[in-house]
N, C-alpha and C positions, 0 to 999 in steps of 0.2 A: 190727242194732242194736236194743235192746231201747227201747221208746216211748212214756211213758203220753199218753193225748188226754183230756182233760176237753170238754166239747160235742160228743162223738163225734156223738151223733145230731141234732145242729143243722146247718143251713146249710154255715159255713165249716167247722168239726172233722169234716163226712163228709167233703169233701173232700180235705179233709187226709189221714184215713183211706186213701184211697183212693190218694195216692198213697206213702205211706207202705206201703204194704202190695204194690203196685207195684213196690218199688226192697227186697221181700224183709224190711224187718223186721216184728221180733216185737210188736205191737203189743196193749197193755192198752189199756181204757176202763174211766172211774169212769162209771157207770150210775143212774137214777134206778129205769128203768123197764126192768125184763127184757125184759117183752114188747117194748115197743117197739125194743130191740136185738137184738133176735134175729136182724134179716139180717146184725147186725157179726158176732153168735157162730159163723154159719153162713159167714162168708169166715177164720175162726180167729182173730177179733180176743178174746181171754180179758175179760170182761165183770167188772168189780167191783162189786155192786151197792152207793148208798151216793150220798150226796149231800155238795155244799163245805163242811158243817155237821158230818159225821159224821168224827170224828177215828179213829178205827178203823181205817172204810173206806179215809181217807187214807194210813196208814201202810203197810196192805197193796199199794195202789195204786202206790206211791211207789217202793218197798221194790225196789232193785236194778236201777232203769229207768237207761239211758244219759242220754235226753233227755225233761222233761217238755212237753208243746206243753198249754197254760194258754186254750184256747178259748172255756171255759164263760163266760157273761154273762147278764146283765138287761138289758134294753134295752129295756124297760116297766114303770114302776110308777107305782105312788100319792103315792109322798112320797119324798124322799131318804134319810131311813131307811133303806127300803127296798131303793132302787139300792145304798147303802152296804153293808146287811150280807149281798146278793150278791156285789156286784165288788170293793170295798174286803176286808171279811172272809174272803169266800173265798176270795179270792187268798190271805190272809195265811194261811187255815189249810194251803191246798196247799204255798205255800211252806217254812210250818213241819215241815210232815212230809216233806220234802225235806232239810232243815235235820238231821233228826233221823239220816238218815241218812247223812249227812256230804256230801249235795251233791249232785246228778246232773252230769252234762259241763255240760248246757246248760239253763236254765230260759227256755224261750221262751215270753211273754204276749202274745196278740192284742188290744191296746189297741183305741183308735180316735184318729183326729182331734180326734174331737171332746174328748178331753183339753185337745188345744194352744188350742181354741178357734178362731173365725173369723179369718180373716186378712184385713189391708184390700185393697181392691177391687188385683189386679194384682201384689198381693206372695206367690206362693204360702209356705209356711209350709217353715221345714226345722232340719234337727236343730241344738237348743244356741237356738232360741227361744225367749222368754218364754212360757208357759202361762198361758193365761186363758182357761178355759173358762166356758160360759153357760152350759150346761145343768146340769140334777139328775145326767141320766147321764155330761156328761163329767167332772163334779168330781168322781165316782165312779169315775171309767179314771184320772185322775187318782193318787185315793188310792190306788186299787190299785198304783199305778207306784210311788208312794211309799214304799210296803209294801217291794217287792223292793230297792228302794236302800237300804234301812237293815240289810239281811238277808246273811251273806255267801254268795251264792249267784251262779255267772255266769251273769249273764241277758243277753235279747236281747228288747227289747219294739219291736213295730210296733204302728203305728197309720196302719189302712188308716180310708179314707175309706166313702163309699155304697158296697157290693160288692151286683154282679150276677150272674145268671146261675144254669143250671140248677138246679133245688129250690127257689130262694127263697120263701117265704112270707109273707114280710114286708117289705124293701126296697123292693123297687119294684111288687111286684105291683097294690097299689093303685093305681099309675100307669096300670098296662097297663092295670087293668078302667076306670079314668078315660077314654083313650084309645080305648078298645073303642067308649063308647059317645060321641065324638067330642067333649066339652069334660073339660078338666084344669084345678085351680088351680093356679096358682104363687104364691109369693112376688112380691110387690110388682109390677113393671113386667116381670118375667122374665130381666132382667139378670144377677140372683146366678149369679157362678161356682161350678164344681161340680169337683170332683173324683172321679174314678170309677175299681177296678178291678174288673175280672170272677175269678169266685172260682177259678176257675184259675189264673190268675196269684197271687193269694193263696196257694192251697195254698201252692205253688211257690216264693213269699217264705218264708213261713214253717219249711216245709224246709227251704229255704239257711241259715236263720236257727239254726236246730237243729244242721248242720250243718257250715256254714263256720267255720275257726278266725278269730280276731280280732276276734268281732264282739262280745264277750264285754262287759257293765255301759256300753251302749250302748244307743240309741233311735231307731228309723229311721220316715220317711214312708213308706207304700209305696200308689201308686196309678201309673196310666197318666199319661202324660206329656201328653197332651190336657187341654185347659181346656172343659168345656161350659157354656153358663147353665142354668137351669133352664130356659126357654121352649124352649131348643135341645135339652135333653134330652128334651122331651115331644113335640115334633114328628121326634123322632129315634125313640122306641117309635110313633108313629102310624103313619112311612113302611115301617116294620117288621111292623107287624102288618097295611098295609092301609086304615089312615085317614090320609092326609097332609092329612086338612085338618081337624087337628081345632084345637077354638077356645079359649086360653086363656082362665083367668078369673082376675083377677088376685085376690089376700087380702091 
């Protein structure tokens, strides 16, 4: 099956990659940076150089794939602008050059959670919930979701929660170095429930998502079935790494 990945060289879209490439298909990435893909070029992954801005790029990219997997994100900026004319924008220009070519099978976007927004203490959140998010970036996974429902294209959007696990850079790593050196802050008393899957599992969703028929102008949660707090999460990487007694600080 022919594949394009957008966030090939981030976190969740290598691993994607990886198992995408795994189970034999032919797999494109949209590219920022050659250099920095060069280990994709060198396992046969066809590289398009070109950013979610560059409408060109996009149509080359697009052009003849089975299944797009929509990875790429912002998940820092300065102002919602910003977040917006990443994940809102880019999504709609991906989509559009999708559009242009009459559709691929499956247009799958790795939203987040934090779209739907926080759910009250004990009710976890699931699909056909009201959306209320707080943040800059979720109201931005949001508009991007928005994009594809008005678009005729069959999509499949997930929205994983905190993702862990090998590469990360950014998730939790600040945790581990918190934990390293034996106090972590948490949110208020440590109670806030957490949702967590490991980016394996991820890929793995999101493959089936590509994939499976019937999941088509749909929107799924995808995390582990386990509820952790935050305090319980930080003394969960402590016992892991070595420090089981490290000392929360509350914020």
């Amino acid at each position: 099956m022919k594949a394009l990945v957008t966030g090939a060289t981030g976190f969740v879209g290598g691993h994607l990659v990886d198992r995408l490439l795994a189970r034999g298909d032919t797999v494109t990435a949209l590219v920022r940076s050659l250099e920095r893909a060069a280990p994709l070029a060198a396992r046969g992954v066809v590289l398009v150089p070109g950013d979610l801005h560059d409408l060109e790029a996009l149509r080359t990219a697009t052009r003849d794939q089975a299944v797009v997997y929509h990875a790429a994100a912002l998940t820092g900026a300065v102002d919602e602008a910003e977040f917006n004319r990443a994940n809102r924008d880019g999504t709609a220009n991906v989509a559009r050059a999708c559009v242009e070519h009459g559709g691929p099978t499956r247009f799958v976007l790795v939203s987040s959670m934090a779209a739907g927004g926080p759910a009250p203490h004990g009710q976890p959140r699931v699909e056909g919930g009201e959306d209320h998010p707080v943040t800059m970036y979720g109201r931005s996974k949001l508009a991007s979701e928005q994009v594809l429902r008005e678009l005729p294209l069959d999509w499949t959007i997930l929205r994983p929660p905190t993702v862990y696990g090998p590469r990360d850079r950014e998730n939790l790593l600040a945790v581990f170095r918190a934990a390293r050196v034996g106090i972590a802050p948490v949110f208020g008393d440590g109670s806030m429930e957490l949702s967590l899957i490991h980016v394996g599992d991820l890929a793995r969703a999101i493959l089936a998502a590509g994939t499976t028929a019937g999941l088509g102008r749909r929107h799924f949660y995808v995390n582990h079935p386990e509820i952790v707090t935050s305090a319980g999460l930080v003394r969960a990487i402590g016992e892991a790494i070595g420090q089981p007694r490290v000392r929360l600080l509350p914020v």
